[in-house]
C-alpha positions in Angstrom: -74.5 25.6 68.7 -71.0 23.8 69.4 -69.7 21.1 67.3 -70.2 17.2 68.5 -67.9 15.7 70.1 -65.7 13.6 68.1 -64.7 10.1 68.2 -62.3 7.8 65.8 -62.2 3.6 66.6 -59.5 2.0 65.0 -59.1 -1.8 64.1 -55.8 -2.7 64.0 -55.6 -5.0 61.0 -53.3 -8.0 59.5 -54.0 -10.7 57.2 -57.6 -10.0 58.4 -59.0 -10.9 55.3 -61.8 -13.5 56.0 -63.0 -11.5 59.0 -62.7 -8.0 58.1 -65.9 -7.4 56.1 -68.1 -8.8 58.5 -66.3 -6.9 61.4 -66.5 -3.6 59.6 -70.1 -3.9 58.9 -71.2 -5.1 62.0 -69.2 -2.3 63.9 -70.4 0.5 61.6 -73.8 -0.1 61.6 -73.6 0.0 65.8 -72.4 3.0 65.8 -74.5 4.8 63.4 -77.4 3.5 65.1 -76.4 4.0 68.7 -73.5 7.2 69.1 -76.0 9.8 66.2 -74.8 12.3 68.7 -71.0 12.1 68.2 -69.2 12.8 65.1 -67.8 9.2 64.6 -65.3 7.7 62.1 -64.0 3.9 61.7 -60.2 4.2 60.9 -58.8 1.0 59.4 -55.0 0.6 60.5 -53.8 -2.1 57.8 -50.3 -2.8 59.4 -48.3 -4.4 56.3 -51.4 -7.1 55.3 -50.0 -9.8 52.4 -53.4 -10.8 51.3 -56.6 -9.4 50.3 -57.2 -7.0 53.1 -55.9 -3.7 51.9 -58.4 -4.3 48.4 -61.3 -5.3 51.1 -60.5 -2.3 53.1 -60.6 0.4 50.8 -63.5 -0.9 49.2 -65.6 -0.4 52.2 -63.5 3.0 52.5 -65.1 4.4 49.6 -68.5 3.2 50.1 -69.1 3.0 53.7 -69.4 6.6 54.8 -67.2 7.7 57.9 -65.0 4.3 57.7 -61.1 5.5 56.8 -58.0 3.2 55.2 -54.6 4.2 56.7 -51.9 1.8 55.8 -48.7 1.3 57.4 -45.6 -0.4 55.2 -44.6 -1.9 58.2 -45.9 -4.6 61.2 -46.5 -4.4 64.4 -50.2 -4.4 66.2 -48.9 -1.4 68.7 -46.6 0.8 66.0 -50.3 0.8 63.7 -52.1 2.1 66.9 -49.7 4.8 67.9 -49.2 5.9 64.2 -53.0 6.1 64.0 -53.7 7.7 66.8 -51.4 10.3 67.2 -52.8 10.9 64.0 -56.4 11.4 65.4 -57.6 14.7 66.4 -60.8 13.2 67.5 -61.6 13.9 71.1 -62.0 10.9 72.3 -60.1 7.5 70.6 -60.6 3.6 70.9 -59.3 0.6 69.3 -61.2 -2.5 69.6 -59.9 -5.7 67.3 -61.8 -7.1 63.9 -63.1 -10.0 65.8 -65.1 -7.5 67.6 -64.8 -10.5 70.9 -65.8 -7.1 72.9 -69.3 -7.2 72.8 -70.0 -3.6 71.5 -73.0 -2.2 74.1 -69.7 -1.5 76.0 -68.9 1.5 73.4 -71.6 3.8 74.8 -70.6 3.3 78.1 -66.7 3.8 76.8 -68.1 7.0 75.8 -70.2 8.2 78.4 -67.1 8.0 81.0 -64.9 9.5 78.4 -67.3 12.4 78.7 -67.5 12.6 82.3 -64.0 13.1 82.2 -62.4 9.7 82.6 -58.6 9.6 81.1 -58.7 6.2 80.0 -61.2 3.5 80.1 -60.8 0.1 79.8 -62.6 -3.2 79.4 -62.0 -6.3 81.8 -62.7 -9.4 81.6 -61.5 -10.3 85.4 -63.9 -8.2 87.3 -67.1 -8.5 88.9 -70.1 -9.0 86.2 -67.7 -9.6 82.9 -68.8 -12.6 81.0 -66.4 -14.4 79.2 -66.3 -17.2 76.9 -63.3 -18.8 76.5 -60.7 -22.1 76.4 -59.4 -23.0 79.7 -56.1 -22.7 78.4 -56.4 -19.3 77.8 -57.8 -18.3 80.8 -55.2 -19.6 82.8 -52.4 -17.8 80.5 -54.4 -14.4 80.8 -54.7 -14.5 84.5 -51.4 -15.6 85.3 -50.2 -12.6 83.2 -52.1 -9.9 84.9 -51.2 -11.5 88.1 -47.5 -11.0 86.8 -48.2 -7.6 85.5 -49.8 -6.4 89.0 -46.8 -7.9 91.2 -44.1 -6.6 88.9 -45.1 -2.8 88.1 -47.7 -2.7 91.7 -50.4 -1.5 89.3 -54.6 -1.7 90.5 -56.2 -2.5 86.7 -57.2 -5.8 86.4 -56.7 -7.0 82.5 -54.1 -5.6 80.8 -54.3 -6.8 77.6 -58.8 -7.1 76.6 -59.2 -5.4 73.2 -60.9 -2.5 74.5 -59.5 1.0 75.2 -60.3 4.6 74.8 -58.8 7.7 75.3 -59.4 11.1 76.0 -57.6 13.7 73.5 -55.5 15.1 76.3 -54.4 11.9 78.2 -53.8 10.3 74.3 -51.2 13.5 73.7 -49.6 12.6 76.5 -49.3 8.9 77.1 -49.0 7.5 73.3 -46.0 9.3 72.5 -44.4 7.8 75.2 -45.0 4.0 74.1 -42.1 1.9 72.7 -43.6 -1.1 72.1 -44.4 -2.1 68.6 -46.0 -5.2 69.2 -48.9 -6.7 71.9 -46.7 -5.4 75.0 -48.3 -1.9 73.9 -51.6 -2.4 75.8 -49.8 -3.3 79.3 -47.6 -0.4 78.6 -49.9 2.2 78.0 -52.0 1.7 81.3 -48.9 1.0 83.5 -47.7 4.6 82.2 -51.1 5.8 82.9 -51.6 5.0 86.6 -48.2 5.3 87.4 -48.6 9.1 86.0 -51.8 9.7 87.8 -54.6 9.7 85.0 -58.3 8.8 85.8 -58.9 5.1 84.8 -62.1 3.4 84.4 -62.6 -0.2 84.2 -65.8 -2.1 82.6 -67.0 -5.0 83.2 -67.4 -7.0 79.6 -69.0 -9.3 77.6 -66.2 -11.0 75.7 -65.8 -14.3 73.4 -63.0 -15.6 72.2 -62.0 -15.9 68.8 -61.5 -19.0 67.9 -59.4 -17.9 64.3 -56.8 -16.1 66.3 -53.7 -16.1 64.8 -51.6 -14.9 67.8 -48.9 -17.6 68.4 -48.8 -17.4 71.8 -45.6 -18.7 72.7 -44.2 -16.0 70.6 -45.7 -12.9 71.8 -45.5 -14.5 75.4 -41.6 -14.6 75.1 -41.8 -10.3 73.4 -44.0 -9.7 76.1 -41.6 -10.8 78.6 -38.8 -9.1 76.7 -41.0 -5.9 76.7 -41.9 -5.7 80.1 -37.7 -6.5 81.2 -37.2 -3.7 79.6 -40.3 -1.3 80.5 -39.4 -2.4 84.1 -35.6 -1.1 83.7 -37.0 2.5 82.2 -39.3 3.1 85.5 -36.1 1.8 87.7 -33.6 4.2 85.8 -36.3 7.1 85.8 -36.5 6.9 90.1 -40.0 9.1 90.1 -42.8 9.0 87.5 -43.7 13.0 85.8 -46.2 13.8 83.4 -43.9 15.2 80.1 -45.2 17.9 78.1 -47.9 16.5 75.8 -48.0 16.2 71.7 -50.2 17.8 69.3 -51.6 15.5 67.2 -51.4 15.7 63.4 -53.5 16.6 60.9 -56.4 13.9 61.1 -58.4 11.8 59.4 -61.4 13.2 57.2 -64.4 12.7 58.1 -66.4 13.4 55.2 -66.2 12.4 51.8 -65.4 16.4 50.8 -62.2 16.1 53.3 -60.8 13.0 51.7 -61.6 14.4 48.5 -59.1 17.3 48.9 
């Protein structure tokens, strides 16, 4: 009998102290009631946290089985996720933030297209049947960047920046080692590079809520994103035609039992 398939969602975390327990337990008893087929593991990216996250984290670590603490000495939501998951050797990879605002019935269907050989799969909260509960203000900022997004890069997906992506092991060897962006440009980067390179994308249509605790300062990232995508726009310009370079391995993993993490 072959092995299961294999799966690893990270949560990108800072300062995530007053949310992170309630995140983690929520998100770990989904999956181990609805993916028992897959060989699933949480991996908590902790990207330089000041407070009492890295204490919370490992806690659940060593009691939660299949949950993982990987720190990372320095910040930056996107350099966490590309450490992390060129880390993985899972199969298939996701990341999905603590706030879980993605309601999670959209991780088996994540999965399902992942195994019917979708590249990349996304969530959207702009298409047809996605139900979304949020501040005006905020909708207006999120459409108006997409809207900027499409018109400057000519790209098809619809939402660049939801808190909801997975991976297939071969299009994640490829594409991740490619990003640049250390911060929240890395999202809109990593699926521009992806249709512009020709991988199968999948969006889904999802239930989403915002979080009301976010402590994204808005006019900040707003003014990197801009920044980011200046200078993502310049690379595709300079480059002339977009090619697929070679892809690579990823590292050693992450166990996935308490006898690998032992070693």
């Amino acid at each position: 009998m072959s092995a299961p398939r294999s799966y690893d969602c990270v949560i990108p975390v800072y300062n995530e102290e007053e949310r992170i327990e309630a995140g983690i337990e929520t998100l770990h008893a989904f999956l181990t009631e609805n993916l028992r087929d897959l060989d699933w593991c949480i991996i908590i990216a902790d990207n330089a946290s000041t407070d009492a996250t890295p204490e919370i984290a490992k806690r659940f670590a060593s009691r939660l089985p299949r949950v993982v603490y990987h720190r990372l000495d320095r910040k930056g939501r996107g350099r966490a996720l590309k450490a992390t998951w060129m880390e993985s050797q899972a199969d298939f990879v996701s990341y999905m933030d603590v706030d879980l605002s993605t309601n999670l019935k959209a991780v088996p269907e994540m999965i399902e297209l992942l195994e019917r050989g979708w590249d990349v799969v996304l969530g959207s909260r702009l298409i047809a049947g996605a139900n979304i509960t949020r501040c005006r203000a905020r909708e207006i900022i999120s459409r108006g960047w997409n809207f900027l997004v499409g018109a400057v890069f000519n790209t098809r997906f619809s939402d660049a920046q939801c808190g909801f992506k997975g991976l297939r092991l071969e299009a994640k060897e490829t594409l991740v080692p490619q990003l640049t962006d250390t911060k929240w440009f890395f999202d809109t980067e990593l699926l521009v590079l992806a249709e512009k390179q020709g991988f199968r994308m999948h969006e889904i249509a999802v239930e989403w809520t915002e979080d009301l605790e976010s402590t994204v300062r808005i006019p900040r990232t707003i003014v990197d994103d801009l920044l980011a995508m200046a200078r993502l726009k310049h690379h595709l310009a300079k480059s002339r035609h977009i090619s697929r370079p070679a892809a690579v391995p990823s590292g050693k993993g992450f166990p996935r039992t308490p006898a690998e993490a032992a070693e």
